[in-house]
C-alpha positions in Angstrom: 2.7 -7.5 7.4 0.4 -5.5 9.7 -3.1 -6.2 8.3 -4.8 -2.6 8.9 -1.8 -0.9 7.3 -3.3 -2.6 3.9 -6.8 -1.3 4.6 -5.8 2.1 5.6 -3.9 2.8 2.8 -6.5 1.9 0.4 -9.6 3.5 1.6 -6.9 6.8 2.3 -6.2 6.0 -1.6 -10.0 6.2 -2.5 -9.9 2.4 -3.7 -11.8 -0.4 -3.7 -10.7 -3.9 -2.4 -11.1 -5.4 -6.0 -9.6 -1.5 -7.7 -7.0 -2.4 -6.1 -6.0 -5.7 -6.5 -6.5 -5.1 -10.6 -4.1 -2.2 -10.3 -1.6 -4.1 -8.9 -1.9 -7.1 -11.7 -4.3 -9.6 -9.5 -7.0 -11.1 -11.9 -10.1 -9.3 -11.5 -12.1 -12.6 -10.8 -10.3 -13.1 -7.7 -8.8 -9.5 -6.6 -11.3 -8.8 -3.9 -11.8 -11.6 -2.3 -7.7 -12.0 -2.4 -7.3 -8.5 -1.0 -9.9 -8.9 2.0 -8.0 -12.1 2.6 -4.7 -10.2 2.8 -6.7 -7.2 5.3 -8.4 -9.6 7.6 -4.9 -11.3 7.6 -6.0 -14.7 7.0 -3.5 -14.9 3.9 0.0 -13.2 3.9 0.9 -11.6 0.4 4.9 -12.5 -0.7 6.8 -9.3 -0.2 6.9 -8.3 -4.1 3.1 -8.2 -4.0 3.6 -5.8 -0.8 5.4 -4.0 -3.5 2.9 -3.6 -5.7 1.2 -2.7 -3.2 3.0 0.2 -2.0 3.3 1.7 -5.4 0.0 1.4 -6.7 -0.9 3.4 -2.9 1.8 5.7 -3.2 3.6 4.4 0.3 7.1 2.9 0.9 6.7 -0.8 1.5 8.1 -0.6 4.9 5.2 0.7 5.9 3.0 -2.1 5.6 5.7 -3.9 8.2 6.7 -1.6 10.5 4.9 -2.6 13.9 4.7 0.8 15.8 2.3 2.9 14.2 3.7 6.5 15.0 6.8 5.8 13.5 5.2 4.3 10.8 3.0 7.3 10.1 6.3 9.7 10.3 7.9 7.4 7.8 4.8 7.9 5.4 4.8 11.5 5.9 8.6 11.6 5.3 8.1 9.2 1.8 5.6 11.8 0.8 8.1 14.8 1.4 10.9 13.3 -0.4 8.2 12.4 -3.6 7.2 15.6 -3.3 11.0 17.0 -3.4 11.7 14.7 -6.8 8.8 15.9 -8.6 9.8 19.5 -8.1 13.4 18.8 -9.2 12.2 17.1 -12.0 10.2 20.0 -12.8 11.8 22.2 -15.8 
């Protein structure tokens, strides 16, 4: 996992450490300090939390691993179009 893909994902989401660690189902007791744990990158989060993760933030998962940032931001921006494109086929 790259680390500042965690953080930056979350303040561009307008969340807290321990917001969102609750969101994602982390007890609230222990949700920030287990979320700055998981930024600073002294802990690594299984890949299903990463999950979590990316849903609650509204990005793929990939993006929290892939290593070149450019691409990483075009495949954030592509995530968003193709959300975008379901919710206006879904609309009646």
């Amino acid at each position: 996992m790259i680390t500042k893909r965690l953080k930056s994902a979350r303040i561009r989401a307008g969340l807290t450490q321990e917001q969102l660690g609750v969101l994602a189902g982390i007890d609230e007791s222990t949700a920030r300090g287990r979320i700055s744990s998981y930024e600073t990158g002294a802990y690594r989060p299984v890949f299903e939390t990463m999950c979590l993760f990316g849903k609650v933030l509204n990005v793929p998962e990939c993006y929290f691993y892939i290593v070149d940032d450019q691409f990483a931001e075009e495949v954030l921006e592509l995530f968003h179009k193709r959300s975008e494109h379901d919710k206006a086929r879904k609309a009646p």
